[in-house]
Backbone of each chain as ProteinMPNN parsed JSONL, in Angstrom:
{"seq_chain_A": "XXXXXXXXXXXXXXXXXXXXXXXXXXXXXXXXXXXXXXXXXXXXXXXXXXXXXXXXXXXXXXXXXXXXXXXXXXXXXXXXXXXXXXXXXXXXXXXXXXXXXXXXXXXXXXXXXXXXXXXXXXXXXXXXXXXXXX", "coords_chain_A": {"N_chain_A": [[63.721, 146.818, 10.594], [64.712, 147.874, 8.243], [67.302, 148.7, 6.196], [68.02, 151.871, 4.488], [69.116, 153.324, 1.669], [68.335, 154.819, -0.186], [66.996, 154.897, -3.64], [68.129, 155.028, -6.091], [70.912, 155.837, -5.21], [71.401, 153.582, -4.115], [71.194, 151.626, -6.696], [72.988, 152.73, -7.862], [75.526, 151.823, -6.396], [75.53, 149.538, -6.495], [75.981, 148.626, -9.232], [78.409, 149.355, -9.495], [79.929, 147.626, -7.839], [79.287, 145.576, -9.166], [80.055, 146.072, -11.605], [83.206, 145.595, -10.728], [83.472, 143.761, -9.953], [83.393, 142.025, -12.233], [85.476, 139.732, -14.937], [88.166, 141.008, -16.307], [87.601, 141.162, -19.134], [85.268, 141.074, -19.744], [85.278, 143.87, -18.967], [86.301, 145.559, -20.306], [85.273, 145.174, -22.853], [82.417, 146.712, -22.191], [83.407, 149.009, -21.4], [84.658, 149.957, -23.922], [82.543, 149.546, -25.76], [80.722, 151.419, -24.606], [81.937, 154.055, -25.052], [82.383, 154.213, -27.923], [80.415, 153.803, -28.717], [78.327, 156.118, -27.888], [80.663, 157.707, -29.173], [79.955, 157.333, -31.47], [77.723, 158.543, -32.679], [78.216, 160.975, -32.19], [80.318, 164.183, -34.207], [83.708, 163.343, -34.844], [82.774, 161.452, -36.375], [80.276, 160.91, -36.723], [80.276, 161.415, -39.199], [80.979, 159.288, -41.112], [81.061, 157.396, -43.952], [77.663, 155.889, -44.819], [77.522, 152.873, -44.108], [80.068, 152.19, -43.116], [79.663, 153.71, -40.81], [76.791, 152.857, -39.766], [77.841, 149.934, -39.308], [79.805, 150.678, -37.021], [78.628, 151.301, -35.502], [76.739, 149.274, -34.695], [78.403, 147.506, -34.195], [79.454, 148.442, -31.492], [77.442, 148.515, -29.827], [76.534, 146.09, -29.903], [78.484, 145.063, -28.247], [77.757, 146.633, -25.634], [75.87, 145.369, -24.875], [77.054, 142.985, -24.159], [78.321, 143.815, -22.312], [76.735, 144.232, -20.783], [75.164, 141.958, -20.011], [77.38, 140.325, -19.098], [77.684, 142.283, -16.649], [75.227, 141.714, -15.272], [75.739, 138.584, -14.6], [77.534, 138.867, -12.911], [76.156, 139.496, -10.416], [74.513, 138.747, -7.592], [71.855, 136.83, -6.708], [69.677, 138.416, -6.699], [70.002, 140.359, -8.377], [69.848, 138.703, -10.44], [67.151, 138.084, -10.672], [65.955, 140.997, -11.085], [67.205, 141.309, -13.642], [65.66, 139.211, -14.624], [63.358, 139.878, -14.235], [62.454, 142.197, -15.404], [63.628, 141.953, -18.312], [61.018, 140.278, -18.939], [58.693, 142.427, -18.62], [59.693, 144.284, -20.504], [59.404, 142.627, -22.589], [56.462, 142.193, -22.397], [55.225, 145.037, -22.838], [56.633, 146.323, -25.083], [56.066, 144.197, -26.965], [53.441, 144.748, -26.692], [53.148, 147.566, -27.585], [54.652, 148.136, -30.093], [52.609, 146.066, -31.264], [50.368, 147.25, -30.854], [50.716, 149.848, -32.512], [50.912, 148.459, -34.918], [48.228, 147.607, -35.252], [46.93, 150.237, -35.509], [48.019, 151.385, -37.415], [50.497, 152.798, -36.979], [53.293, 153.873, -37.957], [56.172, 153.2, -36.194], [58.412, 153.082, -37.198], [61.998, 153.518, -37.117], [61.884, 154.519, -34.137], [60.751, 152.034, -33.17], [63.331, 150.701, -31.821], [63.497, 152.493, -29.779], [61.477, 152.134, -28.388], [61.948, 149.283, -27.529], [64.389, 149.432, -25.644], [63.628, 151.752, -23.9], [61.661, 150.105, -22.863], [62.907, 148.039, -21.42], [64.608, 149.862, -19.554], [61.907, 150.924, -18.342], [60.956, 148.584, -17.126], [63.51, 147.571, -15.53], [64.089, 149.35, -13.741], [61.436, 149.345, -12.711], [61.557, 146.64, -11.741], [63.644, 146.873, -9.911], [62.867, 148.448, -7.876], [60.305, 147.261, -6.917], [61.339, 144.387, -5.953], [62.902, 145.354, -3.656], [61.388, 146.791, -2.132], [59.963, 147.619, 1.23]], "CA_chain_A": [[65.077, 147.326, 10.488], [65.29, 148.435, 6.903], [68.613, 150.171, 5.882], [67.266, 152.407, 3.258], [70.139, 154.522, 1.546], [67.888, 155.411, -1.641], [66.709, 154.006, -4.606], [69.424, 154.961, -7.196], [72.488, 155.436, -4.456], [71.743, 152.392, -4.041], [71.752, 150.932, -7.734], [74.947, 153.337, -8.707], [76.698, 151.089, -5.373], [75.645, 147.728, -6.725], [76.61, 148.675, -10.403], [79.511, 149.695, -9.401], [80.395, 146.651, -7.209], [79.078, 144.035, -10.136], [81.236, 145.907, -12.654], [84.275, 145.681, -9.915], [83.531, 142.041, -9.802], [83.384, 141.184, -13.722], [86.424, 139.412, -15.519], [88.589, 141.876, -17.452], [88.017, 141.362, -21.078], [83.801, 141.879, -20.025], [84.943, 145.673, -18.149], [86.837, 146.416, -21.45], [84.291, 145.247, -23.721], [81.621, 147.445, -21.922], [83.63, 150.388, -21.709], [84.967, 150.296, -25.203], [81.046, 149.656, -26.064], [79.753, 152.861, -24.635], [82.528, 155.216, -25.443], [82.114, 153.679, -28.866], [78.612, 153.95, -29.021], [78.953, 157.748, -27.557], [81.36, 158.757, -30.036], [79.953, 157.053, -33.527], [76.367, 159.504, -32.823], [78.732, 162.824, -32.314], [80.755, 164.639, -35.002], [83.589, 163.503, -36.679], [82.634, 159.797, -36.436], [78.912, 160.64, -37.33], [80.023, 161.949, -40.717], [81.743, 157.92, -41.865], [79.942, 156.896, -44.763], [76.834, 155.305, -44.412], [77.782, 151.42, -44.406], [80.895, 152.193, -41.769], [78.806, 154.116, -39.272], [76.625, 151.668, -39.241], [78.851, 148.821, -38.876], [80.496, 150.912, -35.821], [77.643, 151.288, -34.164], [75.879, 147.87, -34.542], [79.242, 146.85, -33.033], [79.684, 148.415, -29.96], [76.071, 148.397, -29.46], [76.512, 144.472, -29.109], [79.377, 145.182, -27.319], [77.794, 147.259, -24.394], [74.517, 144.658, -24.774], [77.554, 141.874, -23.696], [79.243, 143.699, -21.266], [75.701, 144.334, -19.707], [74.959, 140.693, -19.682], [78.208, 140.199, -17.777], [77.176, 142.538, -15.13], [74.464, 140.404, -14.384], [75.62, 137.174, -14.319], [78.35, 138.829, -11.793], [75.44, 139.908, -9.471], [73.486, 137.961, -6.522], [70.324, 136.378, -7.201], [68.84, 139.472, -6.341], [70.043, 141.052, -9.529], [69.362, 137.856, -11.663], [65.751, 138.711, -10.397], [65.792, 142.349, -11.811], [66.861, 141.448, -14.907], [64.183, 138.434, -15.209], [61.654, 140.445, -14.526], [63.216, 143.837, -16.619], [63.432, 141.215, -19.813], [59.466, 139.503, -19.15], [58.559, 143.627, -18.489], [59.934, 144.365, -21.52], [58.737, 141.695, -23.487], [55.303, 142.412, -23.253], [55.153, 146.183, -23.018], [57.013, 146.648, -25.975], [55.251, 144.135, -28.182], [51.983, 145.481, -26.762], [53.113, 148.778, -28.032], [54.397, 147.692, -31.383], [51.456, 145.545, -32.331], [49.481, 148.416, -31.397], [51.066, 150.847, -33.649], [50.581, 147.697, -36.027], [47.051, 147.587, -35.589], [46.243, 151.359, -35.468], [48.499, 151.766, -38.439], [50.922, 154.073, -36.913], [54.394, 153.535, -37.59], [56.995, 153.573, -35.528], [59.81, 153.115, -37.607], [63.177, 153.768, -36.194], [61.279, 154.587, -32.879], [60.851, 150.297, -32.34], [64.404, 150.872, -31.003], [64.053, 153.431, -28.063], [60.274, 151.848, -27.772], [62.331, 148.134, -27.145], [65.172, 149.771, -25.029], [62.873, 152.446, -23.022], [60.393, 149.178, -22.132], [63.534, 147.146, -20.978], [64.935, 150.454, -18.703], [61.467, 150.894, -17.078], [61.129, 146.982, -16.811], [64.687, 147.547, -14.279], [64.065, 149.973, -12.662], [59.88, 149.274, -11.67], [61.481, 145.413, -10.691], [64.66, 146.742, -8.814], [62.371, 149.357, -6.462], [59.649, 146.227, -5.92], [61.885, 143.427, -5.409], [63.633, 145.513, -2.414], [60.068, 147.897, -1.025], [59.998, 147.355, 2.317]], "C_chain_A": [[65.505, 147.404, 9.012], [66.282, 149.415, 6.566], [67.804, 150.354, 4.874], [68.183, 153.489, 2.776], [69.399, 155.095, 0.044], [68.003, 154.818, -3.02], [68.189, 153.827, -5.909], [70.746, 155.739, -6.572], [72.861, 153.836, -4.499], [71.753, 151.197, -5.564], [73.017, 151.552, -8.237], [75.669, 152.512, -7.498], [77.019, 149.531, -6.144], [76.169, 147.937, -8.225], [77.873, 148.278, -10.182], [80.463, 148.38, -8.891], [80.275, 145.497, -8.018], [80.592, 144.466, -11.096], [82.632, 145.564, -12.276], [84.737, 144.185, -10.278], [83.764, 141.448, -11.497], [85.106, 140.986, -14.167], [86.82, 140.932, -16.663], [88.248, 142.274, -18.479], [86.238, 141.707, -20.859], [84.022, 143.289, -19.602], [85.558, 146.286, -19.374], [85.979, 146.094, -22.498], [82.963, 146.389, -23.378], [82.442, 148.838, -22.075], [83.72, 150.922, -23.311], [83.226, 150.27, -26.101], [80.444, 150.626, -26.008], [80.863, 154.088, -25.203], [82.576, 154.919, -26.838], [81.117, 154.327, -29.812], [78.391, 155.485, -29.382], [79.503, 158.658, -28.914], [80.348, 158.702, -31.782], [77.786, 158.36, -33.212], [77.334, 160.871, -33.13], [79.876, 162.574, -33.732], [82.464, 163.937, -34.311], [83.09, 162.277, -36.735], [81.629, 159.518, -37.326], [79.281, 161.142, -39.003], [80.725, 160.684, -41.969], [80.371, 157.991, -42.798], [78.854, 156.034, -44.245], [76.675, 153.434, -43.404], [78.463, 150.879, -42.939], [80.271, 152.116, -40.934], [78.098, 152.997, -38.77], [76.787, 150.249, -38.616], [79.612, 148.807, -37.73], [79.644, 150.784, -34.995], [76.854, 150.213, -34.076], [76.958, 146.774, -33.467], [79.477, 146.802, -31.559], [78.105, 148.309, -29.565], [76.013, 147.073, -28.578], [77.765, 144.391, -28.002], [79.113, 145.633, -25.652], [76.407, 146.016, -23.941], [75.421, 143.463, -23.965], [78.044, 142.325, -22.519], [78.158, 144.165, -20.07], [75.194, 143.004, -18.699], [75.826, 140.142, -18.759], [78.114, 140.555, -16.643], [76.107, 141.527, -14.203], [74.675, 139.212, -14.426], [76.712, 137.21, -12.819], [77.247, 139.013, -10.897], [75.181, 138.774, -8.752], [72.199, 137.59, -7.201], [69.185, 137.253, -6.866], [68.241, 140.035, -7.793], [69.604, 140.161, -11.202], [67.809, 138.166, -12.008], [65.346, 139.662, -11.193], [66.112, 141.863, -13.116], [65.911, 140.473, -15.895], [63.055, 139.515, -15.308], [61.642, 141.523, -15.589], [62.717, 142.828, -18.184], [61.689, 140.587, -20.128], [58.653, 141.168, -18.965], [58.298, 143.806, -19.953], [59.332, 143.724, -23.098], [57.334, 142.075, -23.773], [55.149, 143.844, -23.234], [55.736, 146.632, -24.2], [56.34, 146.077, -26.815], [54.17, 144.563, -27.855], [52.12, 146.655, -27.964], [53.245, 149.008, -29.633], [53.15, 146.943, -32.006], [50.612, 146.816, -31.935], [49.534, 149.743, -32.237], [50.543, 149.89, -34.918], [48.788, 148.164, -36.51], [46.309, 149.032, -36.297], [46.737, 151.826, -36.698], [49.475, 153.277, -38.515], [52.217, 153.759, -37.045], [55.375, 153.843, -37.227], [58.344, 153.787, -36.427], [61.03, 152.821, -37.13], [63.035, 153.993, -34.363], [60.86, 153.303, -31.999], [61.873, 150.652, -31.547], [64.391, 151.265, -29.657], [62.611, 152.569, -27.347], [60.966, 150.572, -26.71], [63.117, 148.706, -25.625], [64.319, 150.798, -23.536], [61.779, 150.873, -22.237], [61.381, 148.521, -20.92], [64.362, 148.299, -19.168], [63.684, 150.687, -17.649], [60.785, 149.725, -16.49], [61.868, 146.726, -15.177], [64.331, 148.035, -13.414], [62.591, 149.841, -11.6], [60.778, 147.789, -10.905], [62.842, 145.695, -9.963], [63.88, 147.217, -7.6], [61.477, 147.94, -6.146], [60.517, 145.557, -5.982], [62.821, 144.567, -3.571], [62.708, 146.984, -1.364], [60.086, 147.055, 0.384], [58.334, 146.248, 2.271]], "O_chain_A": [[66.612, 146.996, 8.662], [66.171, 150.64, 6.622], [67.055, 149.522, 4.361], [68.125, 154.568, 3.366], [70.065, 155.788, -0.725], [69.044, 154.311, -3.437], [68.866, 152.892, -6.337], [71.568, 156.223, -7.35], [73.866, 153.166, -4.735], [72.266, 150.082, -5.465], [73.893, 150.985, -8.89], [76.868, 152.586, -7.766], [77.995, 148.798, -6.31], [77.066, 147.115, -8.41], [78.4, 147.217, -10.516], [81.543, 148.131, -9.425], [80.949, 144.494, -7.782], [81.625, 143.829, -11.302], [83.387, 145.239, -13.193], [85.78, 143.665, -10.675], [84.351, 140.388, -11.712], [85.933, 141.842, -13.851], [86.112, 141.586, -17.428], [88.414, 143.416, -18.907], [85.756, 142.508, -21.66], [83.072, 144.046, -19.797], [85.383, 147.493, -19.543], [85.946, 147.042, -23.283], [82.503, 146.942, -24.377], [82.053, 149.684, -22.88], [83.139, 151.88, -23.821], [82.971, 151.062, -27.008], [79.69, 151.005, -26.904], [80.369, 155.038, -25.81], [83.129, 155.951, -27.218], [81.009, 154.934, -30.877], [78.297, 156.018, -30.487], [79.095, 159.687, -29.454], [80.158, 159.496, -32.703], [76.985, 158.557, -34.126], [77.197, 161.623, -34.095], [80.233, 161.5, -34.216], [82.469, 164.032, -33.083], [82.988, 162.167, -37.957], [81.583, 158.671, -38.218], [78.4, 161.159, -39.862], [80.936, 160.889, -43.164], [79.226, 158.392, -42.585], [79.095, 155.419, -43.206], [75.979, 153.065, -42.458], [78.12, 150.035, -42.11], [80.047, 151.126, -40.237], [78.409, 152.299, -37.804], [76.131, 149.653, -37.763], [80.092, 147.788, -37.232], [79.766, 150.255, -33.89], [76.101, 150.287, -33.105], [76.736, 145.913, -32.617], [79.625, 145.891, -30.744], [78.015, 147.693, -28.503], [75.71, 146.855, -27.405], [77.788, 143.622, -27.041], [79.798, 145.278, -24.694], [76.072, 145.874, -22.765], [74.773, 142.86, -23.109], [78.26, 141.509, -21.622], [78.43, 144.399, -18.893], [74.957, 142.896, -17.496], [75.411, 139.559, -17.757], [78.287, 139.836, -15.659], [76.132, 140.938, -13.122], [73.66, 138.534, -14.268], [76.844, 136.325, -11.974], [77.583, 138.151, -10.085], [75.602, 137.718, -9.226], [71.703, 138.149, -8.179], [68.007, 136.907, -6.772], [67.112, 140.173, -8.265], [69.285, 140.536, -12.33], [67.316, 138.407, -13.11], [64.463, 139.42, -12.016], [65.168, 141.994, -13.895], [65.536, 140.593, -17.061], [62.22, 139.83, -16.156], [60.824, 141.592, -16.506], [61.726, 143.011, -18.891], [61.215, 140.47, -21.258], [57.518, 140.939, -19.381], [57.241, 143.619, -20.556], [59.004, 144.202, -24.184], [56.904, 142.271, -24.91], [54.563, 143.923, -24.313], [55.19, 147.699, -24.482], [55.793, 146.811, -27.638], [53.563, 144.931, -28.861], [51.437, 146.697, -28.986], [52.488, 149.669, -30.344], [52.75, 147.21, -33.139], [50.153, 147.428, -32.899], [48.595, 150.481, -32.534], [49.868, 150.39, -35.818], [48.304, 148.718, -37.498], [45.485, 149.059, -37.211], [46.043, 152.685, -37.242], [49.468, 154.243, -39.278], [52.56, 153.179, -36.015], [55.837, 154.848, -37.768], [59.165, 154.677, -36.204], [61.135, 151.691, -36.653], [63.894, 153.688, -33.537], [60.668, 153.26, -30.784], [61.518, 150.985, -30.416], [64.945, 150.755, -28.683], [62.539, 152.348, -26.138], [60.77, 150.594, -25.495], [62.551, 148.467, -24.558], [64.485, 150.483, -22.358], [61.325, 150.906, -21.094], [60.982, 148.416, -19.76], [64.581, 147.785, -18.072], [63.913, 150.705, -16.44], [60.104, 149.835, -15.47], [61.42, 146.174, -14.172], [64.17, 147.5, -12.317], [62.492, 150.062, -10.393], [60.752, 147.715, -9.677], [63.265, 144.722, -9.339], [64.025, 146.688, -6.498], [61.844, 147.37, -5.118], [61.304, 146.454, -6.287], [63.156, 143.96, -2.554], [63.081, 147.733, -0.46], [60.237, 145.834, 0.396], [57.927, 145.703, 3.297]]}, "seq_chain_B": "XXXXXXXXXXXXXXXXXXXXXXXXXXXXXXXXXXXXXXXXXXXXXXXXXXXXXXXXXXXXXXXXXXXXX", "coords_chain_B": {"N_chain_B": [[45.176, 120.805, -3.82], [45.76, 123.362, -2.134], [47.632, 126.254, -3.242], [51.101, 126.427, -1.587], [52.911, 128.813, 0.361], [56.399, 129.947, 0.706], [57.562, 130.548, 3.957], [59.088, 132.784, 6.17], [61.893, 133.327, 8.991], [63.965, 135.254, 8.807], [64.637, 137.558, 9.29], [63.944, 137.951, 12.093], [65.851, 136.398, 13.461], [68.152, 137.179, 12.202], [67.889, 140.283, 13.482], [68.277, 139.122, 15.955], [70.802, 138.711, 16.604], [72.163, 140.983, 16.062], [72.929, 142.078, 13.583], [73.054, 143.356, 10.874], [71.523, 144.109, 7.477], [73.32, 144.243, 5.661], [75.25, 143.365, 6.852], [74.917, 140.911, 7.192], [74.474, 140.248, 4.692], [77.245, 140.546, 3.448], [78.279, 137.946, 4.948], [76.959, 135.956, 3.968], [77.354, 136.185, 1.414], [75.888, 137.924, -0.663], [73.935, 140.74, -1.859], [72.972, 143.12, -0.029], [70.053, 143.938, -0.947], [69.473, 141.422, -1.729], [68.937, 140.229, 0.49], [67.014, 142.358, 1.745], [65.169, 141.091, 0.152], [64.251, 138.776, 0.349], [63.854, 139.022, 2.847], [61.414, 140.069, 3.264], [60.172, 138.428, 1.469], [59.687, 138.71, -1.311], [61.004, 136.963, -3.477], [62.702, 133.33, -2.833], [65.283, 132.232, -1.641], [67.921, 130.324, -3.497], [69.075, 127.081, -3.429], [71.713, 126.875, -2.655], [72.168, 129.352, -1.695], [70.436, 129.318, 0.657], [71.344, 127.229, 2.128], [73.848, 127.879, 3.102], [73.018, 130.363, 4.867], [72.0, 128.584, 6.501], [74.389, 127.521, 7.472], [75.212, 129.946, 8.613], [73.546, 131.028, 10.538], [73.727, 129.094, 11.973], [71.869, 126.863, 12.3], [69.002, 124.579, 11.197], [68.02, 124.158, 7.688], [65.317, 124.215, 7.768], [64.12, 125.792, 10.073], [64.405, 127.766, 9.383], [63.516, 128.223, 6.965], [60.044, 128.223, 6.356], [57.187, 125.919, 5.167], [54.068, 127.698, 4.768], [51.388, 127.287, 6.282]], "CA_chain_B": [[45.792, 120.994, -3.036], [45.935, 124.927, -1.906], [49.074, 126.809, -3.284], [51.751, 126.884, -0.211], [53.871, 130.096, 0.255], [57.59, 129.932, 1.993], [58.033, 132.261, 4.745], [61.364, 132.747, 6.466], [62.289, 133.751, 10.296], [65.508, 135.77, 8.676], [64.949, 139.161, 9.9], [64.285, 137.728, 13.588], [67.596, 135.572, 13.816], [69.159, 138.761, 11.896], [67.993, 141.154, 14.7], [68.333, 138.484, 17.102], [72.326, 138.645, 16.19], [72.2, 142.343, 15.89], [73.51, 141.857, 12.531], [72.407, 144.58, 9.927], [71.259, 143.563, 6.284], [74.245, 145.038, 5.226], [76.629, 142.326, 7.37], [74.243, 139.159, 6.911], [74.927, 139.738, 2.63], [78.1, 139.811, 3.326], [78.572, 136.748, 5.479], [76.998, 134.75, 2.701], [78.679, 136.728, 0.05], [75.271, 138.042, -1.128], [73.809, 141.766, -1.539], [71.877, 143.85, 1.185], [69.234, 144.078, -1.795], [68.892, 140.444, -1.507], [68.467, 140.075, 1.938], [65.402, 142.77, 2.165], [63.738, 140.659, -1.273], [64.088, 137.55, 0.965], [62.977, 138.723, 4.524], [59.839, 140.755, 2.817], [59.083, 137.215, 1.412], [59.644, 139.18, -2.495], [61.679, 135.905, -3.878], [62.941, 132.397, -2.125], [66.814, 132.034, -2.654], [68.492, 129.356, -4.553], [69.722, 126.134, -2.257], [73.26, 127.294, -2.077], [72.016, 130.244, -0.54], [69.848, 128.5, 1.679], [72.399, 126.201, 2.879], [74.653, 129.584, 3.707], [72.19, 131.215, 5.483], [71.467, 128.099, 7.763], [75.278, 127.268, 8.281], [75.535, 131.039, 9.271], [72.549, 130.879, 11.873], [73.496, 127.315, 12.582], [70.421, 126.157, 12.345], [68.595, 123.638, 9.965], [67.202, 125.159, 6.899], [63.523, 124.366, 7.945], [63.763, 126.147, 10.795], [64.851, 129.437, 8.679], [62.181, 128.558, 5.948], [59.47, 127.013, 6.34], [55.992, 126.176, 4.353], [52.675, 128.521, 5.3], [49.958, 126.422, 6.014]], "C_chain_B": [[45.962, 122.63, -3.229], [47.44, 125.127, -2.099], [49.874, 126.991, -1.964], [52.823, 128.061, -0.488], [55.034, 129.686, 1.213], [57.526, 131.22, 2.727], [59.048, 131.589, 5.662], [61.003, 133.908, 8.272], [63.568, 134.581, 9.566], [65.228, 136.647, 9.409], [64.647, 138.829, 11.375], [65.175, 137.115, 14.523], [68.408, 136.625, 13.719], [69.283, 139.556, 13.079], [68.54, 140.566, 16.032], [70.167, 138.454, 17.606], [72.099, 140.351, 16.39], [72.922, 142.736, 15.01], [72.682, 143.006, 11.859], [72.262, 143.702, 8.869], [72.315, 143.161, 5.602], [75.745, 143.474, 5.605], [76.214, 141.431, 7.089], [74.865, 139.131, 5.537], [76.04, 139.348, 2.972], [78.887, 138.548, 3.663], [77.856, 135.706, 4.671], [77.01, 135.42, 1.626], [76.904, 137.045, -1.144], [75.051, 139.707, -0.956], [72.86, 142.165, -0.628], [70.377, 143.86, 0.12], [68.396, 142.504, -1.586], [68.134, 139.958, -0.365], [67.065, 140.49, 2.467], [65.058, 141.949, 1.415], [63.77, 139.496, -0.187], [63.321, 137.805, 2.173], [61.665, 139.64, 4.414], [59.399, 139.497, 1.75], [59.199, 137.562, -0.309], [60.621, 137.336, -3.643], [62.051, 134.85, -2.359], [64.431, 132.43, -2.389], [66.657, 130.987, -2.758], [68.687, 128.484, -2.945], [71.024, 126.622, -1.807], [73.051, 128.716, -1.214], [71.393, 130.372, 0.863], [70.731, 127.887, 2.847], [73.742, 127.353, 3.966], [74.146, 130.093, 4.713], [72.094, 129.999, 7.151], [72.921, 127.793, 8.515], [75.601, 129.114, 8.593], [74.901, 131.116, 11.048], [72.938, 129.734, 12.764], [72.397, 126.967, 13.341], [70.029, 125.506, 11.257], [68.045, 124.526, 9.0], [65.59, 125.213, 7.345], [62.941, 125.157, 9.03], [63.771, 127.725, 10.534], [63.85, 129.459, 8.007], [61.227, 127.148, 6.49], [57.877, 126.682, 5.47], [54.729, 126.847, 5.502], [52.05, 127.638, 5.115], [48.713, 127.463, 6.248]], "O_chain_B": [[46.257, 123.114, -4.322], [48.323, 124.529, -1.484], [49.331, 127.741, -1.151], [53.472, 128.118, -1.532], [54.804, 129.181, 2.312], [57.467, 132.399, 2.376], [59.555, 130.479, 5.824], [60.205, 134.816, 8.504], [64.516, 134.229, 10.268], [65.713, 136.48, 10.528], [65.249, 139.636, 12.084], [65.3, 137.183, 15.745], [69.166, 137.061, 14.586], [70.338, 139.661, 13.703], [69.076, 141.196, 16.943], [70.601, 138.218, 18.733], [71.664, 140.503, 17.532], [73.667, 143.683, 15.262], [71.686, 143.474, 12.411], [72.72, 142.568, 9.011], [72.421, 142.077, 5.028], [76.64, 142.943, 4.947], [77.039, 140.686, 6.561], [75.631, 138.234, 5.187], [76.285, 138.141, 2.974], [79.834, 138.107, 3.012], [78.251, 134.545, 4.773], [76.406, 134.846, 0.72], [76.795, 136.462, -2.222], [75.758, 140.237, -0.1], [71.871, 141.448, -0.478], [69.407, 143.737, 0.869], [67.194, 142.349, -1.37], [67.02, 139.437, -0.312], [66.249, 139.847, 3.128], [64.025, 141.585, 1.978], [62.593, 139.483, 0.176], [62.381, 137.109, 2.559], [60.972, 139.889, 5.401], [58.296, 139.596, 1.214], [58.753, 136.589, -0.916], [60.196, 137.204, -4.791], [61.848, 135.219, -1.203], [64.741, 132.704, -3.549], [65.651, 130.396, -2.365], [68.542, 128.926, -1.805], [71.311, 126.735, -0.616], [73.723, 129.032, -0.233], [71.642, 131.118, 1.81], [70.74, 128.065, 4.065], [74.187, 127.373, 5.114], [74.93, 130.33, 5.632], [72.108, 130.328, 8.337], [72.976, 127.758, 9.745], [76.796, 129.199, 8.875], [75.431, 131.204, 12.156], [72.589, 129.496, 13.921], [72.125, 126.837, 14.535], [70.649, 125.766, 10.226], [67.601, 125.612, 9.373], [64.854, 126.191, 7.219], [61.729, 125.33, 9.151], [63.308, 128.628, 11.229], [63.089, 130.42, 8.117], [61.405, 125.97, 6.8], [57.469, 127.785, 5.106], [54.563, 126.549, 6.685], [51.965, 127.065, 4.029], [47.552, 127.077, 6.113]]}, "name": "protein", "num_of_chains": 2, "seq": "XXXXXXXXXXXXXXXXXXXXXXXXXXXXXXXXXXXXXXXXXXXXXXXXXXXXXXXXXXXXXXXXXXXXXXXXXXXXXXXXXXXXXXXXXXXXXXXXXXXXXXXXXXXXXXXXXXXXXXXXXXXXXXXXXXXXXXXXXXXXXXXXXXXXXXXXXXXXXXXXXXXXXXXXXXXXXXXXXXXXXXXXXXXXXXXXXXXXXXXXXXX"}
C-alpha cells in the first residue's frame, strides 16, 4: 500500500510544510537570503563596486545556507536523514572531484563552488528518492 | 556475534487499521515520507518515535520492532 504522489510533488509538499513550520525570524532570513542572492547577480546591484557586491552576496548566501538549516531541523527524522546523507554525499563526491582536478592539474577555480553545491543538490535528491523507494 | 537487523510489523498493524501512510504520520506528528523509510526497513526511528508508534497501536514496542535473527 504505497501512496506514491511523485518524487518532486512530493518534496515541493514537504518543503513547503517545513518552511510553514519554521519560527519567523528563520522564514525571513531565508527569503530575504534568496531574493538577495537573486538580485546582487542581476543588473543594477551587479554593477556595486567590487568589495560591496561581494559583501552582499557572501551575506545572503549565509543567510539562505541558515534559513536552509532551519528547514531541516523543522522536519521529521525522515528529513534529518536526507540531509545526513546529502552532507556525507557531498562530502566525498566533491572532494573526490577537487583532489582530482588537484592531481590531474586541472583547475577548477571559481567552479569549486557549483562543484561543492551541485555535489550537495545531487547528494538530496539521490537520498530523498532512496530513503522513500518502495 | 552476526550483525542483527530491526524489522518492524508497521505496515501490517497500519493495514490492519486501514490507516493510510498519510494518517499514521500524522497521528504521531511525523511525515508520510517517514513512515514508507521505516516500513521498507530504509532507517529505525528515534525512541520518541518508537514510543508514539506503540502508544498509537497500543502495543509494546517489541512487538512493533523487533531483532532479525
Amino acid at each position: 500500500m504505497a501512496e506514491e504522489p511523485g518524487l518532486l510533488a512530493d518534496l515541493w509538499h514537504e518543503s513547503c510544510k517545513s518552511f510553514a513550520a519554521m519560527p519567523r525570524w528563520s522564514q525571513i532570513t531565508l527569503v530575504i537570503g534568496m531574493v538577495v542572492f537573486i538580485a546582487a547577480v542581476l543588473p543594477p546591484l551587479d554593477r556595486l563596486p567590487k568589495i560591496p557586491l561581494a559583501t552582499v552576496r557572501t551575506a545572503a548566501f549565509l543567510a539562505l545556507v541558515v534559513g536552509l538549516i532551519a528547514t531541516a531541523r523543522m522536519r521529521d527524522e525522515f528529513f534529518l536523514r536526507v540531509y545526513l546523507h546529502a552532507c556525507a554525499i557531498a562530502f566525498i563526491l566533491s572532494s573526490t572531484i577537487v583532489f582530482a582536478s588537484l592531481a590531474y592539474d586541472i583547475p577548477l577555480g571559481r567552479n569549486t563552488f557549483t562543484v561543492l553545491d551541485l555535489s550537495f543538490l545531487i547528494g538530496f535528491f539521490g537520498a530523498f528518492w532512496w530513503l522513500r523507494r518502495p | 556475534m552476526a550483525a542483527q537487523t530491526v524489522k518492524n510489523a508497521l505496515r501490517q498493524l497500519r493495514v490492519l487499521r486501514g490507516w493510510t501512510q498519510q494518517e499514521l504520520g500524522a497521528k504521531v506528528g511525523t511525515s508520510r515520507q517517514a513512515i514508507i523509510a521505516i516500513e521498507n526497513g530504509r532507517f529505525d526511528p528515534s525512541l520518541t518515535l518508537a514510543i508514539r508508534l506503540s502508544r498509537v497501536f497500543e502495543k509494546p514496542i517489541e512487538e512493533i520492532f523487533f531483532l532479525d535473527h
